[in-house]
DRENLUM-458825 format. One record per atom (N, C-alpha, C): residue number from 1; atom name; y, x, z. Coordinates in steps of 0.02 Angstrom, whole numbers. Example, Ala and Ser with C-alpha at 12.3 -4.5 7.8 and 13.67 -1.06 7.14 Angstrom:
R  num  atomo      c2      c1      c3
R    1      N    -284     660     390
R    1     CA    -225     615     390
R    1      C    -165     660     390
R    2      N    -112     642     354
R    2     CA     -53     684     357
R    2      C       2     645     394
% end
This chain:
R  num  atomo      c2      c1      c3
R    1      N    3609    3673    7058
R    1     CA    3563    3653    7111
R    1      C    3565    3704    7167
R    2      N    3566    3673    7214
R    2     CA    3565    3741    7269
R    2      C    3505    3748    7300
R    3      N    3493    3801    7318
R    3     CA    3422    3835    7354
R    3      C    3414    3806    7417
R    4      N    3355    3785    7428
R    4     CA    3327    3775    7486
R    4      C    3311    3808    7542
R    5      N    3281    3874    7518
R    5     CA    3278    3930    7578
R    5      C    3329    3950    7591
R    6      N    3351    3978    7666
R    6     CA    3404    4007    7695
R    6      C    3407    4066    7650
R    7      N    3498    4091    7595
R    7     CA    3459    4168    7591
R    7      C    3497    4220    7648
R    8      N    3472    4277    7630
R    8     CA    3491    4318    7678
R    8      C    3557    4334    7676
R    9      N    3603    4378    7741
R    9     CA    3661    4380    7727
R    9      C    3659    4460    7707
R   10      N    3620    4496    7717
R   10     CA    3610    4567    7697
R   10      C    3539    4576    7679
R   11      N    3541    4646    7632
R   11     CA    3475    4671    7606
R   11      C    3460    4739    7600
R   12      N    3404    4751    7603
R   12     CA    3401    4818    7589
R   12      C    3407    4861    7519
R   13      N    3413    4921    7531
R   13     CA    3424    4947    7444
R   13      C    3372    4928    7408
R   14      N    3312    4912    7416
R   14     CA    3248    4908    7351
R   14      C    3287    4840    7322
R   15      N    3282    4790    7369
R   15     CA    3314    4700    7361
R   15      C    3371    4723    7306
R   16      N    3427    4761    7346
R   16     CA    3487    4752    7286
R   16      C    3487    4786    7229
R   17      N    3436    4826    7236
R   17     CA    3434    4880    7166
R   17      C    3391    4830    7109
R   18      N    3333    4797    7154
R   18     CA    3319    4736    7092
R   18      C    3334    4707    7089
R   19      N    3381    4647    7137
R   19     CA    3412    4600    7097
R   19      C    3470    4621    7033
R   20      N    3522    4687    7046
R   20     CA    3543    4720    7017
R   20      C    3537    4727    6948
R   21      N    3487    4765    6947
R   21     CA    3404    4786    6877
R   21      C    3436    4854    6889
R   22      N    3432    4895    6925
R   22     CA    3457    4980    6923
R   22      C    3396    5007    6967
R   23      N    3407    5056    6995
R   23     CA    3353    5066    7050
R   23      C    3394    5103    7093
R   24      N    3353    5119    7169
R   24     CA    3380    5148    7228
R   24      C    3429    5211    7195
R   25      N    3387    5244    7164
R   25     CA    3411    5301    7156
R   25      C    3488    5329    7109
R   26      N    3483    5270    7085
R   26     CA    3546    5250    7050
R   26      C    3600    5242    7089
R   27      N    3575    5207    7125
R   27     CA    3630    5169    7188
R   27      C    3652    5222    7246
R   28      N    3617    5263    7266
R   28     CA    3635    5330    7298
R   28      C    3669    5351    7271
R   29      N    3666    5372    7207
R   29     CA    3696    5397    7152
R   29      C    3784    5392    7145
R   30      N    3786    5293    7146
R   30     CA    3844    5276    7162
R   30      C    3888    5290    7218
R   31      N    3832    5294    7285
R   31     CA    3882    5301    7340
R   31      C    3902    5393    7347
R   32      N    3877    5426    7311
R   32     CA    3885    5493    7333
R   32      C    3929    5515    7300
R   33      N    3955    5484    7244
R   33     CA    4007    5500    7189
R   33      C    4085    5456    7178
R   34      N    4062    5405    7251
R   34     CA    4114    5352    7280
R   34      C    4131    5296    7221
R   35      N    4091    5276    7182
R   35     CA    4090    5223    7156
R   35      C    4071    5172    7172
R   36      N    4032    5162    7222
R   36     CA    4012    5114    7288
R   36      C    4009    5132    7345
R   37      N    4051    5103    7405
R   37     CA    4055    5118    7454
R   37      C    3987    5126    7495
R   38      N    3990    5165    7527
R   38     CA    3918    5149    7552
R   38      C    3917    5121    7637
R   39      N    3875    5066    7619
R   39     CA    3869    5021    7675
R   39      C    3827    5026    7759
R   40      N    3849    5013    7788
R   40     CA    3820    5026    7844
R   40      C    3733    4990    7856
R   41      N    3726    5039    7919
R   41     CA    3648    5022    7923
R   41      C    3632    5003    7981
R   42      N    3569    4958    7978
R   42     CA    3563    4922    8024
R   42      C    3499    4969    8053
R   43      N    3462    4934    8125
R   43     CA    3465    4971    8183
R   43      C    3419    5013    8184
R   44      N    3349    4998    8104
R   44     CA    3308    5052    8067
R   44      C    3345    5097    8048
R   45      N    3400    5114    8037
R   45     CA    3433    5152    8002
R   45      C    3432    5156    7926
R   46      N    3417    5117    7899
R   46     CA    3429    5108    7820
R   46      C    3510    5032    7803
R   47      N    3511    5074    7764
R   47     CA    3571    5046    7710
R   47      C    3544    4949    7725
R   48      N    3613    4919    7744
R   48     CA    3608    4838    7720
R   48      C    3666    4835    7670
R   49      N    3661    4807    7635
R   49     CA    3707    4786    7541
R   49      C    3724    4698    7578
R   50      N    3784    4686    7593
R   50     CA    3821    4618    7572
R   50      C    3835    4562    7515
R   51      N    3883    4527    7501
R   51     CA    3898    4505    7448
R   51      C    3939    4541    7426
R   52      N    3986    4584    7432
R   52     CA    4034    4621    7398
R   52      C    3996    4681    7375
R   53      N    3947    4697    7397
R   53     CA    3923    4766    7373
R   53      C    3867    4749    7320
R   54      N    3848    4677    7309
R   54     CA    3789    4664    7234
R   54      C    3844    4655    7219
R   55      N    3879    4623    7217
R   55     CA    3937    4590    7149
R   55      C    3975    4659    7130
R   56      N    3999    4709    7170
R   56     CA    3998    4773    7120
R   56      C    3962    4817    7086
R   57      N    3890    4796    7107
R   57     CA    3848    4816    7083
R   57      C    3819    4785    7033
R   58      N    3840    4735    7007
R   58     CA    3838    4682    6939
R   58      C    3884    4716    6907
R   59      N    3933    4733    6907
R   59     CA    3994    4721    6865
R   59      C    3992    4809    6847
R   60      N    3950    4835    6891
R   60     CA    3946    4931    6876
R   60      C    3886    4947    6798
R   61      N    3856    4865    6844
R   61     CA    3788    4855    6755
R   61      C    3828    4832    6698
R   62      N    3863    4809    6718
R   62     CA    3906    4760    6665
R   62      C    3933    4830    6610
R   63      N    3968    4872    6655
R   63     CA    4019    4906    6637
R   63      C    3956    4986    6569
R   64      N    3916    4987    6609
R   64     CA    3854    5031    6584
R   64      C    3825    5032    6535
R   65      N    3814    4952    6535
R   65     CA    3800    4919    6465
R   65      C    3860    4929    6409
R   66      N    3888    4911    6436
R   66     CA    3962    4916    6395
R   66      C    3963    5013    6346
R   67      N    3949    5043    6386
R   67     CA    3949    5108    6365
R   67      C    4011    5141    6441
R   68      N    4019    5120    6468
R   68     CA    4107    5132    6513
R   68      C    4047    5201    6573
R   69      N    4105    5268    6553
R   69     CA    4064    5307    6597
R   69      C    4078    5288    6675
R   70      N    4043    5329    6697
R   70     CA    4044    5311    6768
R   70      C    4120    5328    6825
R   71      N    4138    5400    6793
R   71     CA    4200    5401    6802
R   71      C    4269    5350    6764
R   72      N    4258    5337    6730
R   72     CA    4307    5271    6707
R   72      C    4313    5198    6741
R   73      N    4244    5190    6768
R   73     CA    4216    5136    6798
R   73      C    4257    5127    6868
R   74      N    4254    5210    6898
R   74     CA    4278    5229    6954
R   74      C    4350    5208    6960
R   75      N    4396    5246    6887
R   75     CA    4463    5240    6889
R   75      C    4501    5151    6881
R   76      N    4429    5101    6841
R   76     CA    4443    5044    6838
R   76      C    4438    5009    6913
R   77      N    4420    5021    6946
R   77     CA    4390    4992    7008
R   77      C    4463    5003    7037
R   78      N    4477    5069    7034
R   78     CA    4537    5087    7074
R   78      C    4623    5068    7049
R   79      N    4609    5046    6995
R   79     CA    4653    5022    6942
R   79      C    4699    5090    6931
R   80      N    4685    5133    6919
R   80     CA    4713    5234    6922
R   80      C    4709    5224    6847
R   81      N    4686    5205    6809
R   81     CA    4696    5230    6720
R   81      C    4716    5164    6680
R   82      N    4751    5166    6650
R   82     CA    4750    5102    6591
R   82      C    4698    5096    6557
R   83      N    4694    5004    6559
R   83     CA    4626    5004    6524
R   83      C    4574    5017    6454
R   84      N    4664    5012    6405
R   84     CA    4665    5010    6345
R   84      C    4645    5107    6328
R   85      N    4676    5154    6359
R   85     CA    4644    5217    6365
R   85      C    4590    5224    6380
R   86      N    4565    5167    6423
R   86     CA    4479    5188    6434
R   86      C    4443    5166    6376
R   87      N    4460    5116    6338
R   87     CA    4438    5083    6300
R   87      C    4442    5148    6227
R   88      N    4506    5159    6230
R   88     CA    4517    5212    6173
R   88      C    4477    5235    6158
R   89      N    4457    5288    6224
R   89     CA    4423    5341    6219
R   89      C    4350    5318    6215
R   90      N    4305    5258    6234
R   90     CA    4230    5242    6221
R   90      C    4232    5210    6147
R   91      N    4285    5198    6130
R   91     CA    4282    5163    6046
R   91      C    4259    5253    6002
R   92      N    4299    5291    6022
R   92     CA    4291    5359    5992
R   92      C    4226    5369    5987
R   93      N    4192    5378    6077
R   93     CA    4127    5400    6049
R   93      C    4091    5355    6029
R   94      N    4093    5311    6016
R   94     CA    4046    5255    5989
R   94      C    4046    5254    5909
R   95      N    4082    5289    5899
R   95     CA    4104    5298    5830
R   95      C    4056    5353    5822
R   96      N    4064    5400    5842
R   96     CA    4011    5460    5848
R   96      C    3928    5446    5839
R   97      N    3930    5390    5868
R   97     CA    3848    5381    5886
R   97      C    3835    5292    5849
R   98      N    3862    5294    5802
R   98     CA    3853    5208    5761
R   98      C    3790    5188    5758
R   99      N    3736    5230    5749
R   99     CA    3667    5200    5737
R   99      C    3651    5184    5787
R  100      N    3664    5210    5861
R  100     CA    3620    5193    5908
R  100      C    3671    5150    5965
R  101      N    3732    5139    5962
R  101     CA    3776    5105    6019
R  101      C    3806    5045    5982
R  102      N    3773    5002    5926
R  102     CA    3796    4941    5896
R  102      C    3815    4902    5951
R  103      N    3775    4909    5990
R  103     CA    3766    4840    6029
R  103      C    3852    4835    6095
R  104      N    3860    4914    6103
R  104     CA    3905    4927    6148
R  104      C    3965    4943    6128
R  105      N    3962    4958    6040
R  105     CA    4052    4932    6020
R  105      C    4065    4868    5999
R  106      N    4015    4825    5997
R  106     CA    4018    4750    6038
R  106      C    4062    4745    6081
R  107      N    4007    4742    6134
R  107     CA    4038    4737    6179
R  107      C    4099    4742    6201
R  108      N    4144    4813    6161
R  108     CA    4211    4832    6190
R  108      C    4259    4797    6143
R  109      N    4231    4775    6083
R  109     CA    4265    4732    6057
R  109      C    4298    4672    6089
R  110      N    4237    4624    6124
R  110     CA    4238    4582    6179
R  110      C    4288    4596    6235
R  111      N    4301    4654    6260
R  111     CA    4336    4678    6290
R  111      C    4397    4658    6283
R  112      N    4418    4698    6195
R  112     CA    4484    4687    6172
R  112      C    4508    4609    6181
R  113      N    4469    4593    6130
R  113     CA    4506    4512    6134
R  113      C    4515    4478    6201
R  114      N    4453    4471    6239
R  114     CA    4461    4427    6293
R  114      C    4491    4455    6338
R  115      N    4478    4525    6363
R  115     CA    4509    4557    6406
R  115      C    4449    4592    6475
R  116      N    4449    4597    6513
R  116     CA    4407    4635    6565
R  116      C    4445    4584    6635
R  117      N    4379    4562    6693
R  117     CA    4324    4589    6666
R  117      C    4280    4524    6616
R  118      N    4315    4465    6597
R  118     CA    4280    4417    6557
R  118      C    4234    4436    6511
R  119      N    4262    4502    6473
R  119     CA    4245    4519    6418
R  119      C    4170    4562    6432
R  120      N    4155    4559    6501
R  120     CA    4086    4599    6493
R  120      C    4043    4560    6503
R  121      N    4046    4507    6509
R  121     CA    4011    4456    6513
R  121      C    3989    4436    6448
R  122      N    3911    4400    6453
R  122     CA    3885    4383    6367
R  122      C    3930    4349    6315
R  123      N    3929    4362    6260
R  123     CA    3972    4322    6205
R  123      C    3984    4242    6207
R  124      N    3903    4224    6232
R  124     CA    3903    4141    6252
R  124      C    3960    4102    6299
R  125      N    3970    4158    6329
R  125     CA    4029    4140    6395
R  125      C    4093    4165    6366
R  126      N    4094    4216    6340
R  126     CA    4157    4244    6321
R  126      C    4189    4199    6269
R  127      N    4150    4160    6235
R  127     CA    4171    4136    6174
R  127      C    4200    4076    6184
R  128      N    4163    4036    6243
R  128     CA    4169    3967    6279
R  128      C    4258    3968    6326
R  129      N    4257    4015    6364
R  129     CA    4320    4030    6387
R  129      C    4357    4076    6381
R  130      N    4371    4101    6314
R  130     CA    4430    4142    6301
R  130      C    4493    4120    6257
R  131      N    4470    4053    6254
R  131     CA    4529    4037    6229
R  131      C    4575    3981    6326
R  132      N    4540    3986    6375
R  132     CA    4615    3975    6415
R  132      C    4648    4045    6423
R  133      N    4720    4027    6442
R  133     CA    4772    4058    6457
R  133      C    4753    4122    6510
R  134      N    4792    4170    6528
R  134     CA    4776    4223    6567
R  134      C    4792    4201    6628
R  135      N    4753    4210    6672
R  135     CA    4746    4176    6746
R  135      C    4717    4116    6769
R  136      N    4695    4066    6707
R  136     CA    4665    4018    6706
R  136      C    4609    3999    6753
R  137      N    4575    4079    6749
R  137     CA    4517    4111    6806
R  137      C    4515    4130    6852
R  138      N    4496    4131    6889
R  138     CA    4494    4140    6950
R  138      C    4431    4200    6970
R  139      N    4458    4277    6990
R  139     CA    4392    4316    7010
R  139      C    4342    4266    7038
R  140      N    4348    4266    7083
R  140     CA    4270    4211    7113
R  140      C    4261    4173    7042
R  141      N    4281    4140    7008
R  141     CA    4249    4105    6960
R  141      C    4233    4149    6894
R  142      N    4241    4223    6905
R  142     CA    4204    4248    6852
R  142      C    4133    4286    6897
R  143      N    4147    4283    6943
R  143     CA    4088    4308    7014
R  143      C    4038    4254    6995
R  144      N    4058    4215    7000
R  144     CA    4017    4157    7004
R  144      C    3960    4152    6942
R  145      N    4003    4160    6855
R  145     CA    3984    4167    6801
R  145      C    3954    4240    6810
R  146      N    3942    4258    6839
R  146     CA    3923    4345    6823
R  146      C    3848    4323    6866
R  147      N    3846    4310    6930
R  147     CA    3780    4278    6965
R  147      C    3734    4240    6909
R  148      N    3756    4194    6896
R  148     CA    3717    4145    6850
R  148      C    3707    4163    6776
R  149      N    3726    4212    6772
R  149     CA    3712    4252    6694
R  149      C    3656    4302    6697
R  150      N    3649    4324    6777
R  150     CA    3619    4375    6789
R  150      C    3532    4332    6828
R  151      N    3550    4259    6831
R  151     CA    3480    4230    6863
R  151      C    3461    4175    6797
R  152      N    3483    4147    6769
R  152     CA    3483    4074    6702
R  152      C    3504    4119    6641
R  153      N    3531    4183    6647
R  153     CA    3539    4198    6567
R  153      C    3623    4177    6541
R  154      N    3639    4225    6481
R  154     CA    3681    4184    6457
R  154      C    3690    4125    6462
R  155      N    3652    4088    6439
R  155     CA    3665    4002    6412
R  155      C    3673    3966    6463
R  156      N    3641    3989    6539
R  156     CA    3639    3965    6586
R  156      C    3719    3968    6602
R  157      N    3743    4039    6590
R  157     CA    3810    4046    6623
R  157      C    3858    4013    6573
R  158      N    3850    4009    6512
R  158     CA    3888    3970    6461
R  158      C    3889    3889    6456
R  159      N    3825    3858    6513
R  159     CA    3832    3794    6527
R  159      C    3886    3775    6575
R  160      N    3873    3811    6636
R  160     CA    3910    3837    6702
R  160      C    3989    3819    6679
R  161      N    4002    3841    6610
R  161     CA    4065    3859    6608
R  161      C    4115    3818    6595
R  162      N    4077    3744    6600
R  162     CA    4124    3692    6593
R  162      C    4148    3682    6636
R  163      N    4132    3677    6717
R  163     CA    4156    3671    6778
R  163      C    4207    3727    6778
R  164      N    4228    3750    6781
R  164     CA    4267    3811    6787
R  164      C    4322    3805    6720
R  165      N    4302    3756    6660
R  165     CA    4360    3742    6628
R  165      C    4394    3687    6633
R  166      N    4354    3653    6670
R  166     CA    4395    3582    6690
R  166      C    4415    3605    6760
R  167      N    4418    3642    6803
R  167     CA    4443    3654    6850
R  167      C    4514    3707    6836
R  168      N    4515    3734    6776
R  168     CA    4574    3775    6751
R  168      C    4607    3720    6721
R  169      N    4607    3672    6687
R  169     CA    4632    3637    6647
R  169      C    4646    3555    6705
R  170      N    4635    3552    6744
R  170     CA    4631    3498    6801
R  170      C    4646    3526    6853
R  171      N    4725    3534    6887
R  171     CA    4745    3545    6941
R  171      C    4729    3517    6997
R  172      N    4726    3439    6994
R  172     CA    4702    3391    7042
R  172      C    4633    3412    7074
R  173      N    4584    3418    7029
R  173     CA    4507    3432    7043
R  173      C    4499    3519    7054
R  174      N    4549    3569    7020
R  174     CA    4555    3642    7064
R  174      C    4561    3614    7128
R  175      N    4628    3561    7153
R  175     CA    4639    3568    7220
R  175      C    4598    3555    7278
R  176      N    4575    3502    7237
R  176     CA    4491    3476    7298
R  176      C    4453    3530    7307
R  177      N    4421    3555    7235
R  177     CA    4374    3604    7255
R  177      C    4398    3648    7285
R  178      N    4456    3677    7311
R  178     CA    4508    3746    7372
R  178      C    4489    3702    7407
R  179      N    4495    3635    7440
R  179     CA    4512    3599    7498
R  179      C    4413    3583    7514
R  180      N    4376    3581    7482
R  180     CA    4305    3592    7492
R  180      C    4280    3669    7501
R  181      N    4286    3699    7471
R  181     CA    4286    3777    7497
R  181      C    4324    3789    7572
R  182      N    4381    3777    7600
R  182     CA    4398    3767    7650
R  182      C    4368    3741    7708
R  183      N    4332    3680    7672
R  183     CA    4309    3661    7737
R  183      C    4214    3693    7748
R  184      N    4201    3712    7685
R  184     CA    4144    3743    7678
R  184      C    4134    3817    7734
R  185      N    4185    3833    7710
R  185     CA    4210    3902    7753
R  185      C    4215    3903    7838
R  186      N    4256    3825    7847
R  186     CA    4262    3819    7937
R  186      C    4188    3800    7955
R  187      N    4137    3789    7909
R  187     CA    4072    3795    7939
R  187      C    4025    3860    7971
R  188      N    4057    3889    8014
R  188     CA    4020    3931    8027
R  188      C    3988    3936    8082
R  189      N    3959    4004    8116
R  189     CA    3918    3998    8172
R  189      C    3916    3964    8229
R  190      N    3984    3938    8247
R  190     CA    4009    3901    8298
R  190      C    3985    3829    8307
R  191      N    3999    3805    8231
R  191     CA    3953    3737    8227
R  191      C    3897    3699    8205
R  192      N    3878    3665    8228
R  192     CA    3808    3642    8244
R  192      C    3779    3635    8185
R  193      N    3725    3614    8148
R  193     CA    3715    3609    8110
R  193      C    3691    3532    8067
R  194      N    3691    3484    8121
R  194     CA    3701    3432    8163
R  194      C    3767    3390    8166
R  195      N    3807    3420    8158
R  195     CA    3868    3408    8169
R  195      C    3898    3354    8127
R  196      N    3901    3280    8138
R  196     CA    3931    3228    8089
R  196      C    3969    3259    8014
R  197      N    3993    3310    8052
R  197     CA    4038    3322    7995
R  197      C    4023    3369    7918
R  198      N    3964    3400    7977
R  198     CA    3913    3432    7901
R  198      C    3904    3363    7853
R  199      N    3848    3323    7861
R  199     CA    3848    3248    7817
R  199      C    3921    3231    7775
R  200      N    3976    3240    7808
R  200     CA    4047    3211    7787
R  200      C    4059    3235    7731
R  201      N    4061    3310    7742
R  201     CA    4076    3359    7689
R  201      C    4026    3361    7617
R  202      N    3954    3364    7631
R  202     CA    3897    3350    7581
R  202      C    3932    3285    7544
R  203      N    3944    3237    7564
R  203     CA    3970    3186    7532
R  203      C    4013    3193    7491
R  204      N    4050    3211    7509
R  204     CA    4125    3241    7492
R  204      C    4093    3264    7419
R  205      N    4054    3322    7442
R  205     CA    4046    3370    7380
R  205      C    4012    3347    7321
R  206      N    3965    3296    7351
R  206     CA    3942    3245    7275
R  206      C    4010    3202    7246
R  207      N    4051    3181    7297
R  207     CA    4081    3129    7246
R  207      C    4126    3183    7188
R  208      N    4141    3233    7222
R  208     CA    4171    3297    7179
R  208      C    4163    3316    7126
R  209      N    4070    3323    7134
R  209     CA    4047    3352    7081
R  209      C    4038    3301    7040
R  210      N    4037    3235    7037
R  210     CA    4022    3166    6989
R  210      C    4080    3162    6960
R  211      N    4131    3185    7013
R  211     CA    4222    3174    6973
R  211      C    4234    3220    6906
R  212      N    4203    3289    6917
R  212     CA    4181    3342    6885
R  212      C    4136    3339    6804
R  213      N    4110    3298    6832
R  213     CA    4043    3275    6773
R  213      C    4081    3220    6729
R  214      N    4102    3185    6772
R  214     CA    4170    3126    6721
R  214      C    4210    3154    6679
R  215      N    4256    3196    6708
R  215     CA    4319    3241    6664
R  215      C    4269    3267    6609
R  216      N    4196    3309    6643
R  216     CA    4176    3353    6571
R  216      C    4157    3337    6519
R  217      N    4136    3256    6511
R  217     CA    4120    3190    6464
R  217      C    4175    3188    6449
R  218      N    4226    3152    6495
R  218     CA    4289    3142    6445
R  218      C    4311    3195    6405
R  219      N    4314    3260    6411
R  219     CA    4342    3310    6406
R  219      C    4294    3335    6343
R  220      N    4279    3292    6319
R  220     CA    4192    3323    6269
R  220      C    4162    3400    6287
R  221      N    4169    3427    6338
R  221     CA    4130    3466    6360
R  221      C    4042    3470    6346
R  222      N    4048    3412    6369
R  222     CA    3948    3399    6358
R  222      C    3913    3400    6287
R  223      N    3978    3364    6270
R  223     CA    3957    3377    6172
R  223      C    3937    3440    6168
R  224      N    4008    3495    6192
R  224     CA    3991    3561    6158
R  224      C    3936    3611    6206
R  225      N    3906    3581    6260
R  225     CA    3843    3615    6296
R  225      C    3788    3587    6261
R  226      N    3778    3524    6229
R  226     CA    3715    3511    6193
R  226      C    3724    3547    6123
R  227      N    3784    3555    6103
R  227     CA    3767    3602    6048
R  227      C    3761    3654    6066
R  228      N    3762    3702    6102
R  228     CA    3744    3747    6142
R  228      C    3678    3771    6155
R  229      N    3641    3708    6184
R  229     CA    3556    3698    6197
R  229      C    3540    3702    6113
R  230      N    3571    3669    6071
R  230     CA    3531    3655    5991
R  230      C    3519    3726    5968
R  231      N    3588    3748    5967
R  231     CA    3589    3832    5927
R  231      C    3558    3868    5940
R  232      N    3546    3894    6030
R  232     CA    3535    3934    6076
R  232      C    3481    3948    6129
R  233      N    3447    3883    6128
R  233     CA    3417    3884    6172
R  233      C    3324    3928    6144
R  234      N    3311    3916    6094
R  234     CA    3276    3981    6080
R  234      C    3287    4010    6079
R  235      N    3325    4038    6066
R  235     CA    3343    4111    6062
R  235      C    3358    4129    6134
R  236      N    3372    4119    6174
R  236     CA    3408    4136    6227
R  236      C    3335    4123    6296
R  237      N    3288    4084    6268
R  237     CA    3226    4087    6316
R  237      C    3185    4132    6318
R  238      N    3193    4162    6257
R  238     CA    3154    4256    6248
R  238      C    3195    4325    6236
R  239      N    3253    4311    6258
R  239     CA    3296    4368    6241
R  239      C    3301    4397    6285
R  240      N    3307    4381    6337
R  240     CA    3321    4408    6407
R  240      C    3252    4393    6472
R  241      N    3204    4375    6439
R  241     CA    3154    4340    6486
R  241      C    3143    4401    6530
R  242      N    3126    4443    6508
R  242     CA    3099    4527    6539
R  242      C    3155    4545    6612
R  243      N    3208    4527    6569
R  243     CA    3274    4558    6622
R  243      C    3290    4507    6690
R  244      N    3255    4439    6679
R  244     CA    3281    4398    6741
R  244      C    3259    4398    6774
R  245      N    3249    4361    6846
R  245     CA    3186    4359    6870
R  245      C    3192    4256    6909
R  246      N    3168    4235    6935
R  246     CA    3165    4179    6961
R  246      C    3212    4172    7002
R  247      N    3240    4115    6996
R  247     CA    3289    4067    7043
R  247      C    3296    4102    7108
R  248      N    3186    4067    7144
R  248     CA    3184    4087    7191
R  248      C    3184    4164    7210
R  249      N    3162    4216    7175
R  249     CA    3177    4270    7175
R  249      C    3240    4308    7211
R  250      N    3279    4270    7176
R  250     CA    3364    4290    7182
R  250      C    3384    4245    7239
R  251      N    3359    4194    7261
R  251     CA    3414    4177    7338
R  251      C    3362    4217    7405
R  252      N    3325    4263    7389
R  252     CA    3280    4300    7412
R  252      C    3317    4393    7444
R  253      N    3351    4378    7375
R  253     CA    3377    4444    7378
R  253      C    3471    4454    7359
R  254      N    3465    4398    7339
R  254     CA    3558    4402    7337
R  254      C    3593    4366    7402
R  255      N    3624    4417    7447
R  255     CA    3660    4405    7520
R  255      C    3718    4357    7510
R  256      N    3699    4310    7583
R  256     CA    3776    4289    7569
R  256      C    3775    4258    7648
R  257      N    3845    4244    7673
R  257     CA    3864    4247    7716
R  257      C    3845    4178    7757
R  258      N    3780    4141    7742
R  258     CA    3806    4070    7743
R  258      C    3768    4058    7826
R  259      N    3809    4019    7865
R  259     CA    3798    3984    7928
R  259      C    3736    3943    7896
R  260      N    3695    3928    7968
R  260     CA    3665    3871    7984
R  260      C    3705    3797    7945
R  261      N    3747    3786    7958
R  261     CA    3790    3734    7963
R  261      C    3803    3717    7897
R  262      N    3833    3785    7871
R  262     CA    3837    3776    7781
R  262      C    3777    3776    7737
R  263      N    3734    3787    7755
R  263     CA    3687    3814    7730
R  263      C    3637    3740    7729
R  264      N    3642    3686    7778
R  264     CA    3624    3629    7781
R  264      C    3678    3574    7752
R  265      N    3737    3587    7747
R  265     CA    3785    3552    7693
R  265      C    3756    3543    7644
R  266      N    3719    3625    7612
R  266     CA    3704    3621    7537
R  266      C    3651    3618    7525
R  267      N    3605    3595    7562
R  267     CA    3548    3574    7564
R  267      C    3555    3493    7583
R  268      N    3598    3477    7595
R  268     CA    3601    3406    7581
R  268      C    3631    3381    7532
R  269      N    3691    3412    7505
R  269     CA    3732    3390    7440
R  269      C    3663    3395    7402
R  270      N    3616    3449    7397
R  270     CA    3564    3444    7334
R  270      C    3510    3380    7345
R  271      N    3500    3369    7409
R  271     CA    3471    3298    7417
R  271      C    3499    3220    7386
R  272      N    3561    3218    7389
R  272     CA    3603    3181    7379
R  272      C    3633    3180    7308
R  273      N    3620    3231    7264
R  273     CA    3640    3241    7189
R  273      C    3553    3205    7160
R  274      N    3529    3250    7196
R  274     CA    3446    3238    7168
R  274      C    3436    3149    7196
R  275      N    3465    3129    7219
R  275     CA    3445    3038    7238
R  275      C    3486    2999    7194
R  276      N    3527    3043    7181
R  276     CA    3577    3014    7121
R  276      C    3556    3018    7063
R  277      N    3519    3074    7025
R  277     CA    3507    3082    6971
R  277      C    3441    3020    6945
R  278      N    3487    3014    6870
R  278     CA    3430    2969    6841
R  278      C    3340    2985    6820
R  279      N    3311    2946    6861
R  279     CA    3244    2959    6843
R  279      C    3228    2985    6765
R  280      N    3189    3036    6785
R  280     CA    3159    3077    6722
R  280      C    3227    3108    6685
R  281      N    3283    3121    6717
R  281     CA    3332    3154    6685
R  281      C    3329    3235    6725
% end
């Protein structure tokens, strides 16, 4: 479903340090030790954070959790160390410290098999797509799973994850959705918001996403998301409740670049899904 309020295209450090879950001081932290670039400021003179600078700042939590020091994090970013050496060496100390880092030679287990960065992502997701092929993914489409893991939770992002396997496994429907991103993209400040062709495109993007919803039925996808909801869905409504925060929360504070123009696309595709959907569904 897409958000109704415009969100912002930049934020300040308090915004990205909570949508994040780190705090300011952390995040200084990062830029002074060059693990995050640090971003320019607007005309108060404080720090604005983009979309490229939360989404490294997801994946720096990701990596934290994991146990991955901060200098490793650094050398992964920069691709300067092999990964399997970084890995070596946090399996070691984790070994050191068994009573209290269960949770984070997990994690690097996850690592092993699936690989990085899939593997830092919750087990719900990791488990759902690690069996496609290597490249199957697409960064933006683990960007994407990393957002929605971090606002709906695992399960949320492990629902998510059918679109993204019928789009690996369905060349035809990858290609639309590049050729809708495309035209999503030529929506920018220039054009109106008004513009016939905003409506054209919204259209577009429902019949897409219904084409989408077909394959994932055929594809028994849906089977394996309602077993998903059966297993999981308690468990997964109090596990993480503390750590999320609201929908609206997060298009509040997570930046993104979007025009007038696009920004009323997807506020109409959600009009147009929602007129579609079956009553009381």
């Amino acid at each position: 479903m897409y958000p109704s309020a415009t969100p912002p295209r930049e934020v300040k450090i308090g915004d990205a340090a909570a949508f994040a879950g780190t705090t300011p001081r952390a995040i200084r932290h990062y830029h002074q030790i060059g693990l995050l670039p640090e971003p320019g400021r607007g005309g108060d003179g404080r720090r604005r954070y983009g979309y490229d600078d939360m989404i490294r700042l997801l994946w720096i939590r990701k990596m934290s959790e994991a146990g991955i020091s901060l200098d490793d994090m650094r050398a992964a970013f920069d691709e300067a160390r092999d990964v399997e050496d970084v890995l070596g060496r946090l399996e070691e100390t984790l070994a050191a410290q068994e009573a209290d880092i269960k949770r984070q030679r997990a994690a690097v287990r996850r690592l092993r098999v699936v690989g990085s960065p899939l593997g830092l992502l919750s087990p719900l997701v990791t488990d759902r797509l690690g069996h496609l092929p290597s490249g199957a993914l697409r960064p933006a489409d683990l960007d994407a799973l990393l957002v929605t893991e971090r606002i709906f939770g695992p399960l949320g992002a492990a629902i998510q994850a059918s679109v993204f396997i019928t789009l690996a496994t369905h060349p035809a429907l990858r290609a639309e959705a590049d050729r809708l991103d495309a035209a999503d993209a030529a929506l920018d400040d220039t054009v109106d918001p008004h513009d016939p062709r905003v409506e054209e495109l919204a259209a577009q993007h429902v019949a897409h996403h219904e084409a989408l919803l077909r394959t994932i039925e055929a594809d028994g996808l849906e089977a394996a998301e309602e077993e998903l909801f059966d297993i999981h869905d308690d468990e997964a409504s109090g596990a993480e409740e503390g750590a999320r925060m609201s929908a609206f929360e997060a298009v509040t504070k997570m930046p993104y670049g979007f025009s007038p123009a696009r920004t009323r696309c997807m506020e109409l595709t959600a009009q147009l899904l929602a007129a579609d959907a079956p009553a009381g569904g």
